[in-house]
KEVEXMI-7302 format. One record per atom (N, C-alpha, C): x, y, z. Coordinates in steps of 0.2 Angstrom, whole numbers, plus 5000, padded with zeros to 4 digits. Last residue first. Layout:
! residues N
XYZ ...
END
This chain:
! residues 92
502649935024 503149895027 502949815029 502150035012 502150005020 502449945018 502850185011 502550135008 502650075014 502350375005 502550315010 502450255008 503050545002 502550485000 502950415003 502450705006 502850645007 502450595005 502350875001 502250785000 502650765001 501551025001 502450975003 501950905004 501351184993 501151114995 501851094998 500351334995 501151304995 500951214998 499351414983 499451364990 500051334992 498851434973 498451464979 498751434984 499351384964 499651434963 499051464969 499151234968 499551254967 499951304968 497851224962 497751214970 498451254972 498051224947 497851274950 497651264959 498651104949 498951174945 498751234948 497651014950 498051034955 498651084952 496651004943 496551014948 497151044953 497050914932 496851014929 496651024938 497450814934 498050854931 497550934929 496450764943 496950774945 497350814942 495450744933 495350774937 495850804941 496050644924 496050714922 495650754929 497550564927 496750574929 496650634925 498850544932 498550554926 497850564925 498950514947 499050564945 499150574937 497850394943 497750434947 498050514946 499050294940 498450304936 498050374940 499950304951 500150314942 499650344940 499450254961 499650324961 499550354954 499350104954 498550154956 498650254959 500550064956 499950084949 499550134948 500750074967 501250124963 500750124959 499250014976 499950004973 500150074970 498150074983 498250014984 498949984982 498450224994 498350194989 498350094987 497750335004 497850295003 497850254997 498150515009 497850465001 498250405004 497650665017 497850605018 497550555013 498050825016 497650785012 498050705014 498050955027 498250905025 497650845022 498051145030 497751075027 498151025028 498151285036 498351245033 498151185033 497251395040 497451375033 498051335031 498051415055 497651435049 497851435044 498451275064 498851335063 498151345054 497751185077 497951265078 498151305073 497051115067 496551145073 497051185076 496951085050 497551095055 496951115061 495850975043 495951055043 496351025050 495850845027 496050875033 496250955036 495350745015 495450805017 495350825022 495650595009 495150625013 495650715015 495450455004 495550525000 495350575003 495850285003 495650335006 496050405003 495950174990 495850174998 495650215001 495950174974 495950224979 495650184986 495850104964 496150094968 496450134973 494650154956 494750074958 495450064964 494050304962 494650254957 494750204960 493350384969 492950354965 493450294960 494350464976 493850404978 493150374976 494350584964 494950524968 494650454969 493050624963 493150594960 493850564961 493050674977 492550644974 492650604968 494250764977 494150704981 493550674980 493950844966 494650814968 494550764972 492950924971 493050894965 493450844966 493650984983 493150934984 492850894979 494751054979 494751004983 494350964982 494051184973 494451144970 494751074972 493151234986 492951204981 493651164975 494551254994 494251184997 493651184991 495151364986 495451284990 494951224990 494151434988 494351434982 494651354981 494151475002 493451434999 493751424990 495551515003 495251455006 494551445003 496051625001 495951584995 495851514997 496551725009 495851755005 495651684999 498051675010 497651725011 496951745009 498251525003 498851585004 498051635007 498651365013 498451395009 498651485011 499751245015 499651305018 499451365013 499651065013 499451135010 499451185016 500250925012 500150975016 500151025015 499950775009 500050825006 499850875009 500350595010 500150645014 500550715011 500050425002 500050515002 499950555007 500350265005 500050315010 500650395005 500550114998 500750194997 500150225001 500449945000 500050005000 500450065000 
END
């Protein structure tokens, strides 16, 4: 399994902008054959930032996923509203 965690610190005045472009995003993520979990996260002390927790079944299903078209027009523009940081996991 591959565990995503992507950690956005959204920029100032662009959080409902974030979180409509998110919600597409996650609707249709966890709609893919090999999506486990696709959930979206709000920080409880520090504002505006997020974390997006993805679980996935294999490499493939990252593959396939970050070609998606959902994903390839969603996150460009998540992007330039938001400073991201990914780590990407695999279990043991």
């Amino acid at each position: 399994m591959i565990s995503i965690i992507a950690k956005f610190t959204v920029n100032e005045g662009e959080e409902q902008n974030f979180l409509a472009l998110t919600k597409d995003l996650i609707q249709a993520s966890q709609a893919e054959a090999g999506c486990i979990e696709y959930d979206l996260h709000k920080n409880i002390k520090e504002a505006r930032t997020y974390c997006m927790i993805e679980k996935w079944k294999d490499q493939d299903a990252v593959d396939f996923h970050n070609n998606t078209p959902h994903f390839t027009s969603a996150v460009p523009k998540i992007v330039e509203i938001a400073q991201a940081e990914i780590d990407v996991y695999e279990t043991l």
